[in-house]
C-alpha positions as CSV (number, residue, x, y, z in Angstrom):
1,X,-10.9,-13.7,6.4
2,X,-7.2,-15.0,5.5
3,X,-4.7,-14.9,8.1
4,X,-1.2,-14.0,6.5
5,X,1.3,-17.1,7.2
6,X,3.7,-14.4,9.0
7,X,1.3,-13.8,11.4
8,X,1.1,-16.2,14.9
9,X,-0.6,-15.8,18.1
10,X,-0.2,-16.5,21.9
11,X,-2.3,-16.4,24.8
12,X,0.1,-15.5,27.8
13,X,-1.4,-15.8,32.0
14,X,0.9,-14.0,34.5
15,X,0.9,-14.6,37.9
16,X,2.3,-12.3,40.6
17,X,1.1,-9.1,41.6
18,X,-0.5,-8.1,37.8
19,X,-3.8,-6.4,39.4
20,X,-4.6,-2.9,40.5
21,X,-1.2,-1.5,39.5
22,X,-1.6,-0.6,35.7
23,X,-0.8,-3.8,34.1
24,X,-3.8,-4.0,31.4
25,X,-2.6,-0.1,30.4
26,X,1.3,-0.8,30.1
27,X,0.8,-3.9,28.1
28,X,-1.8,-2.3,25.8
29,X,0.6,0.8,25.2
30,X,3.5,-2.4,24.7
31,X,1.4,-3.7,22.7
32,X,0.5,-0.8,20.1
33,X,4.0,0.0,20.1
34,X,5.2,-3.6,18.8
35,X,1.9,-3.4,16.4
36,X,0.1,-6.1,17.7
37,X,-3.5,-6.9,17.8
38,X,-5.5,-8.2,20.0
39,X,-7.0,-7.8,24.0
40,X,-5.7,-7.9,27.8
41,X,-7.8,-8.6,30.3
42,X,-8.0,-9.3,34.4
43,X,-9.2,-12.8,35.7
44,X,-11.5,-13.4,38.7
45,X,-8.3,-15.3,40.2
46,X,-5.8,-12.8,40.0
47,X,-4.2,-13.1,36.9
48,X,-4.2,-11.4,33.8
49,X,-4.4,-12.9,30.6
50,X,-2.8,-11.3,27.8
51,X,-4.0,-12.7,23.7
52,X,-1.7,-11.2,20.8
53,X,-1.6,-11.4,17.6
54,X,1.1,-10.3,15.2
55,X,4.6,-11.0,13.7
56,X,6.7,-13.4,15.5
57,X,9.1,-11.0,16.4
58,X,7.1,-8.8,18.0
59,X,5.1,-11.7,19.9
60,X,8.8,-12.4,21.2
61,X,9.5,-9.2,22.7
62,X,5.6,-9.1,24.2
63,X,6.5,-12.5,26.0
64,X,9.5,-11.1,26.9
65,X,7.8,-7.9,28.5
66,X,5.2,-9.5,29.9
67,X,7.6,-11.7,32.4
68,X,8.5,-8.5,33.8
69,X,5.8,-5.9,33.3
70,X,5.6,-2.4,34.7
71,X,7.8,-1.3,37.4
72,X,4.6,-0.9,39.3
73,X,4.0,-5.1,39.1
74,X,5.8,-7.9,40.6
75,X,5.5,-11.1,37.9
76,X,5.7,-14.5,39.8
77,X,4.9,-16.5,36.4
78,X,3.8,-17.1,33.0
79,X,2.5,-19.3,31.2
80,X,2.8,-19.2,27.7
81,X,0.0,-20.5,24.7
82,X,1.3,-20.9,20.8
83,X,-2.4,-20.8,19.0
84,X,-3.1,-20.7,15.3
85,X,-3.5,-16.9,14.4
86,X,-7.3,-15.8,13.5
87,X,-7.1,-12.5,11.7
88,X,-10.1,-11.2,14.0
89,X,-8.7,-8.8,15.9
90,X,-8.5,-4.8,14.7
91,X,-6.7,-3.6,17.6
92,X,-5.4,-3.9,21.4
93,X,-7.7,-3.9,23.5
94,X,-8.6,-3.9,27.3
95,X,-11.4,-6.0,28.2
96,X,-13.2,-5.4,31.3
């Protein structure tokens, strides 16, 4: 499957207090809003890894949003990955 050249990814882990206050449902619903694909998920260390895919634009204001969250989170950090785009994903999804 071909991957349109508009479309990038990025993997971004906050840090803070991400778990057990919504996180994984606000940045789904941020991210169906912006149109992105792609999955959110909690890590056994107490992080959350977000993985979007989509226009550049929108992956701006998702990075953006995510070094904030919901009102209900309190983000300490982020790290932020620039990866190739895959063209796998059909949606946003939450994982686990």
């Amino acid at each position: 499957m071909s991957v349109p050249p508009e479309k990038n990814r990025l993997r971004i882990l906050v840090s803070g207090r991400v778990q057990g206050v919504s996180f994984r449902y606000y940045t789904r619903n941020t991210a169906e809003r912006l149109g992105l694909t792609g999955f959110v998920r909690n890590l056994p260390d107490g992080r959350v890894e977000i993985e979007a895919e989509g226009d550049p634009e929108a992956l701006e204001r998702m990075r953006e949003w995510a070094g904030c969250g919901p009102s209900s989170a309190r983000v300490d950090k982020t790290r932020i990955e620039r990866l190739p785009p895959r063209g796998g994903y059909r949606s946003f999804d939450i994982i686990g």
